[in-house]
Steps between C-alpha positions, in 0.01 A plus 500: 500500500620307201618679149599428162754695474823353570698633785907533481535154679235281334799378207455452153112472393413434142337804256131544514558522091823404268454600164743426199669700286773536218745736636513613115124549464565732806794693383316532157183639681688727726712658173200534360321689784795707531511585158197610455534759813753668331348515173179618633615706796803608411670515147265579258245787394116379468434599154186718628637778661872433405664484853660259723354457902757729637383759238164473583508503869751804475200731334254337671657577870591826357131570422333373818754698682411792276825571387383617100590760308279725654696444846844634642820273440499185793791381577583140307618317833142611588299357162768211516418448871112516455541240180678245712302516785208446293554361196851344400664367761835443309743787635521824463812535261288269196195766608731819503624337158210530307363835631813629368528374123104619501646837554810447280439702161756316368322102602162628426357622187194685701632496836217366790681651800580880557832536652698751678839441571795264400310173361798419281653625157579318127851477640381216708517703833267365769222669641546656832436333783102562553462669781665820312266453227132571446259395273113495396267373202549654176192622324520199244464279760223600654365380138552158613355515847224699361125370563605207783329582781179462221514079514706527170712200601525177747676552832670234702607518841888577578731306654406515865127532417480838692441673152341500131703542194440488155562236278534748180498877468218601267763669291325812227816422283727190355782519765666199366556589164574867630743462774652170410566208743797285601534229726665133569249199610620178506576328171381831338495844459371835351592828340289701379597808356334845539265693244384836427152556687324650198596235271392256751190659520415544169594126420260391760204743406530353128413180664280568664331613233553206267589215644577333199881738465806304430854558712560685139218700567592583819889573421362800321434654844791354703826567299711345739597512890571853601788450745531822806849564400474514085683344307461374118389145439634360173276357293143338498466185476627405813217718653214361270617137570471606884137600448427225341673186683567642871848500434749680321884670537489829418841713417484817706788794385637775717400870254859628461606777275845481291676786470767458228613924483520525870628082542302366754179285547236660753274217701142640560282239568595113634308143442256482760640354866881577351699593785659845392774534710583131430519586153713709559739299682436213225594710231805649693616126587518428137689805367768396707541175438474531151156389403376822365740749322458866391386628863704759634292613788186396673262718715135493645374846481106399653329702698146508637405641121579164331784280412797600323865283530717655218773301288746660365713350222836453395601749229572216230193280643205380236243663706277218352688216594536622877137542472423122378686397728328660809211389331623120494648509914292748672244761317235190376307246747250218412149553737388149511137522485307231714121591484423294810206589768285314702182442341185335776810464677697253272820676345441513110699620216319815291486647155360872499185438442426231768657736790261787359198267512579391824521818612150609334351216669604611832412846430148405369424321832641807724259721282222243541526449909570868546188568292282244678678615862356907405169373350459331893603800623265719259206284549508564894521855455231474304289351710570707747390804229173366462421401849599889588306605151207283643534681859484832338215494327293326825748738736219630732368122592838342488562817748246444714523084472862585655348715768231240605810209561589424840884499341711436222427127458137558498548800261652245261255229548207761505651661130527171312161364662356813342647632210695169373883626547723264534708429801833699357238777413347569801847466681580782235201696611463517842861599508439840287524843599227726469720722267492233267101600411564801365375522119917547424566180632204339313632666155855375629417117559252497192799632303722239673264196415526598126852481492504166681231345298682616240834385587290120599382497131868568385608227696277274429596531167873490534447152671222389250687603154846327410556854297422760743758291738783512262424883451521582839837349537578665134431800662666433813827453324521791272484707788795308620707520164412928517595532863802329474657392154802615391737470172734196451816509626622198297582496128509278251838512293510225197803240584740631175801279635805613656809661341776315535857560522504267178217726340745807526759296324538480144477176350787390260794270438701552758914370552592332857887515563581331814860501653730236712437721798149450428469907403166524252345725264237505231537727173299519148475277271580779248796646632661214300491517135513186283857474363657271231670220651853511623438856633672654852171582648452774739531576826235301702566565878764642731739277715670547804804342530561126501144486399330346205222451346302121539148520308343673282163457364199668362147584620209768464485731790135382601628103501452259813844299512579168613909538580682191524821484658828295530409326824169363346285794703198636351413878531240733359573827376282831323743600265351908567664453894829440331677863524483700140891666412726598256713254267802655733354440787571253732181376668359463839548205782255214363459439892191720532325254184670163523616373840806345322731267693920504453585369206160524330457621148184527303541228202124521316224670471163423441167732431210424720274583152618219350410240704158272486497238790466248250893584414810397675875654608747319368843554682826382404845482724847560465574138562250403204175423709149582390187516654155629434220648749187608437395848499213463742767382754704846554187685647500716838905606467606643770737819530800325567387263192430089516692218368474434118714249526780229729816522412804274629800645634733755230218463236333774354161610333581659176197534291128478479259483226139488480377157334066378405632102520523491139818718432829353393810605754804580407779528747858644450825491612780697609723309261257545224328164505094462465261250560156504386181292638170525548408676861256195593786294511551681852208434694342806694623509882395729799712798584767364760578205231857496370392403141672207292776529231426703189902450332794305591786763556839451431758543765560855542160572300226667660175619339444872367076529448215335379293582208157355447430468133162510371491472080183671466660807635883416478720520203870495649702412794754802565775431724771804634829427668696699765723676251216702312432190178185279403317367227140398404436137446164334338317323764573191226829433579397441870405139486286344761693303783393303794575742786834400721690464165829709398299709207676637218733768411314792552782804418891486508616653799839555556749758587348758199148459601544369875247298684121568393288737724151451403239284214228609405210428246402780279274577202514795252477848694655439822790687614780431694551655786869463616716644869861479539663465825588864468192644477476502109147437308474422182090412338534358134288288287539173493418477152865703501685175625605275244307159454716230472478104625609385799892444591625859373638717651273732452509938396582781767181591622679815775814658455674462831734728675801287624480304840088562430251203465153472397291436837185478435218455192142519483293477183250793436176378269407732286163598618661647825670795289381719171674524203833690562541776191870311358777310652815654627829407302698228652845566611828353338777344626823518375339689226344229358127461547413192782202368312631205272398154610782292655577182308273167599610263629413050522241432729625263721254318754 
């Protein structure tokens, strides 16, 4: 006998059919199918009844197995086994999973499963394993399950076919809004956060009841999510543009208590899904390493009445400050809200009011079959009624007609040949008892058939009015909302800002003295009185031996600082970190604030407040280059700072001003010479450029500052040498140049005056703030210090102690500091007073 089918030996036959395809067509197809399996099967809540397929096929096992409320405890291998062998045939641990956060009062903001036993804790302990725990329905979830064995919603077979399930649960209450969702599909995902079921309730009763409500309408109803574990969520208008848009980030904070008399912060309440005994850990972790000061001990005091992890505080801590900054690392988290449910099946993005009219929808056709499914069932009892009404009143020949009939068959044929009962009716009758003819029973079914006809006409209206519908389900939820809302465990706290470590600190004019050995300190502005030139100065920081000092400048305490350095590094600084001491004091290790290499030396200073990215750093070396940068370009610095500028081998960076590309520069030697040119004569460079030549130096010369001169605002240029002198000079008798020439004379150096330190443009009310070597500090006016033309020598500015040299300048404006109440007297040397002008000199170019 022939076949088609080829055998083993018959070789290589050609296909019956070869059809074409683009392997990418078929991949895209395939990720497509795939896709949509685990959006619709797996990952995401339908918006009607708020749960995922595991969820549903959890309760719905548990309920056909009739594990509810009203039952004993079953063990969860059991519901877990019945589930998968049913329903989800995915494994038991994603099964045992879910029944477990449906128990978890911590997961669940109205808890679906009743557990007993270990099913985890807020610590992140797993549940036990589930054959030590048990578990059945809680009462709110028979709520969703109610009413579906009444045709409320579609079934479709399960996976082998053996069995029905349902598509939907016919849900009495909003589940999604009230117990939240989260879940990862592919190329999307959801969380949803949970509400308060009265809220919920009463948002979707009012509309219900008009349609036409707003999100703002409803937002009077539903505050906000009301997550199981408390919490405070700051502010509103994260919420409200969550409700309106589908999406929002909403700032949940821990409640805490501070407790300044007793020194310690007490943790009652934690962001919702927070971890507590990682917190704990976290927060541990960073009070030794550094990150968070003022902790002296941590411990979690929770038991099985709440939360409590107690900090307790370092006796000098800013209870405050430790408190912001738990606040900023570990006691505030962002709940991304992603209002995403399936919707007919397709995933779609939400605002409130959509995922309450979807779920009014559904409930208005569970209300409508279940009402058409009783009015079946009514309408057969009531025929039934009236064919036993009809039988009653005829009972002696329906009686007899029975008696006459060769059986039952013939009884039923006989009855609706002669008295016009239906089929169902005569079944009904020849199958009654005798005892059912007593005049009780007649009162009992007449009584009966009122309520049923009744109940029909009820119905019928329900199903015929739009109105009476909506009431029903009105109704249906109230009851809900009584039986089972509670208050709100979330507050709302209004987002006031954090306090700061810099909001604790005063803000004024602060001194910096840093040393050679890199020791720092900060101290008022006002500890130095303005003296007449030529004065000693006071005290201005301790040394320890060998040591000296290498900058000083001036800043408020609240000021961000750009801090320039010798070896052309970059680094930013809050002038409130720098330590606050004495005048005798010697300072603290700048390691902690600047991560200083050997050798380096902070050599300017500039505030962050002054700068528009429009403006540009000017920076000047010791062998006479300049160079300027843009602002916009020193962005992002990094802790151990950036490059400002390159600098070849044994040069220096020695000074930095800021500059709009319209400002004059005027650079100065160490030998007293000056050059002045206008700053676009260097053109703007990128941060690792060297820069081109600002002044031709002399052998042996080297360059001593920069001073950018602006004559709206500038009236002099001052100039101070290492042995305490200077002198004011009108910006007039600095001549433009070309830059790369020799310049002028600027001041007469020398062995009296000694090589110049610093030059600087000034106007009427600055001071002069001036740092020996030693330690000294001496603030003047520099409307004190003579003004004479250039190539002088210049007027003692500081009196110097022998061996002692001036180290460092900076120029104070005067609307950093008020008006001081007198000057103090200058100090004489030799007796004589050191204010009278030295004699001028030629200028020589």
């Amino acid at each position: 006998m022939s076949s088609e089918v080829p055998g083993p030996d018959d070789g290589d036959l050609p296909a019956a059919r070869v059809e074409t395809a683009r392997i990418e067509d078929e991949m895209e197809q395939s990720y497509i199918d795939y896709a949509m399996s685990v959006i619709a099967g797996r990952a995401l809540p339908d918006v009607r009844d708020g749960l995922k397929p595991v969820h549903r096929r959890i309760l719905y096992a548990m309920n056909e197995a009739g594990v509810t409320s009203r039952s004993a405890h079953r063990k969860s291998s059991s519901i877990v086994g019945e589930t998968m062998g049913d329903y989800h045939p995915h494994g038991d641990s994603a099964i045992y999973d879910t029944l477990a956060r449906m128990a978890q009062d911590f997961s669940m903001r109205y808890p679906l499963v009743d557990g007993q036993g270990n099913f985890g804790s807020v610590d992140g302990d797993p549940p036990a394993a589930m054959r030590y725990t048990e578990a059945r329905m809680a009462p709110i979830a028979e709520e969703l399950m109610a009413d579906i064995e009444r045709d409320t919603v579609e079934f479709s077979s399960n996976y082998d076919d053996r069995l029905m399930e349902p598509d939907v649960l016919p849900a009495a209450f909003p589940n999604l809004l009230v117990n939240g969702s989260s879940g990862i599909a592919v190329g999307m995902s959801t969380n949803i956060p949970p509400h308060n079921l009265g809220e919920v309730i009463d948002a979707t009763v009012e509309l219900i009841e008009t349609p036409d409500a707003t999100v703002e309408d409803l937002m009077e109803h539903v505050k906000g999510p009301d997550f199981p574990t408390g919490a405070n969520i700051v502010g509103r208008n994260a919420v409200h543009k969550a409700y309106k848009t589908g999406r929002g980030r909403v700032r949940v904070r821990a409640e805490f208590e501070v407790d300044e008399e007793e020194g310690r912060i007490v943790i009652t309440e934690l962001p919702f899904q927070q971890n507590k005994s990682r917190l704990v850990e976290r927060i541990a972790d960073d009070v030794n390493e550094g990150a968070i000061e003022g902790i002296r001990d941590l411990r979690d005091e929770s038991d099985r009445d709440g939360i409590r992890v107690v900090v307790d505080l370092k006796r000098d801590a800013m209870a405050e400050v430790v408190k912001n900054q738990l606040l900023e690392s570990h006691l505030e988290r962002t709940f991304g809200v992603i209002n995403l449910a399936l919707v007919d099946g397709a995933p779609q993005v939400l605002d409130l009011k959509e995922t309450l009219e979807h779920y009014v929808e559904h409930r208005r056709d569970v209300v409508r079959r279940r009402s058409r499914h009783e009015l079946d069932e009514k309408e057969d009892r009531a025929h039934i009624l009236e064919g036993r009404l009809k039988a009653l009143e005829h009972v002696d020949s329906v009686v007899e007609t029975i008696q006459d009939s060769e059986d039952r068959d013939a009884a039923k044929t006989a009855l609706e040949a002669d008295f016009g009962f239906s089929e169902a009716q005569a079944e009904h009758i020849v199958r009654m008892q005798l005892g059912s003819l007593t005049s009780m029973e007649t009162q009992e079914i007449e009584s009966e058939y009122a309520d049923v006809t009744a109940r029909i006409e009820r119905l019928e209206t329900i199903l015929a009015d739009p109105d009476e519908l909506d009431a029903v389900i009105v109704d249906e939820l109230r009851a809900i909302r009584d039986e089972y809302a509670d208050e709100r465990r979330t507050s709302f706290i209004e987002d006031a800002g954090t306090v700061t470590h810099e909001d604790l600190i005063p803000e004024e004019e602060c001194v910096v003295v840093m040393s050679e050995d890199d020791y720092i300190k900060r101290m008022s502005l006002e500890t130095f009185r303005a003296q007449n030139r030529g004065g000693k100065g006071i005290i201005g920081t301790g040394l320890k031996e060998n040591d000296r000092v290498s900058s000083v400048f001036a800043a408020n305490s609240h000021d961000y600082l750009l801090v320039f350095t010798n070896h052309g590094q970059i680094y930013e600084l809050k002038t409130y970190e720098i330590p606050e001491m004495s005048r005798t004091a010697r300072g603290k290790s700048a390691v902690n604030l600047l991560d200083l290499g050997d050798g380096e030396e902070i050599e300017a200073v500039v505030n962050t407040e002054d700068l528009d990215d429009d403006e540009f750093l000017t920076m000047v070396t010791r062998d006479g280059y300049i160079k300027r940068t843009a602002v916009d370009q020193f962005g992002n610095i990094r802790s151990t700072g950036i490059r400002a500028i390159r600098l070849e081998d044994g040069d220096e960076l020695v000074d930095v001003e800021v500059t709009d590309g319209e400002t004059d520069i005027v650079i100065g030697s160490r030998n007293g010479m000056a050059i002045r040119f206008d700053e676009g004569e260097a053109r703007a460079m990128g941060r690792t450029a060297r820069g081109v030549i600002g002044i031709d130096l002399r052998e042996g010369d080297s360059v001593a500052g920069v001073a950018a001169i602006d004559a709206d605002r500038h009236d002099w240029v001052l100039t101070v040498t290492e042995n305490g002198y200077g002198k004011r000079s009108d910006l007039d008798e600095y001549r433009p140049q070309s830059r790369n020439g020799m310049g002028l004379v600027d001041i007469k150096t020398g062995d009296r005056n000694g090589p110049v330190v610093a030059i600087e443009a000034v106007t009427y009310g600055d001071h002069l703030l001036a740092m020996s070597g030693d330690g000294q500090i001496m603030r003047t006016r520099v409307e004190e210090i003579s003004t004479v033309s250039r190539n002088t020598m210049g007027v003692i500015v500081m009196n110097l102690e022998a061996d002692d040299r001036v180290a460092s300048v900076d120029i104070v404006p005067e609307a950093a500091y008020a008006d001081d109440e007198g000057v103090e007297d200058a100090d004489t040397v030799d007796g004589d007073p050191v204010d009278s002008d030295a004699e001028p000199g030629a200028d020589t170019e």
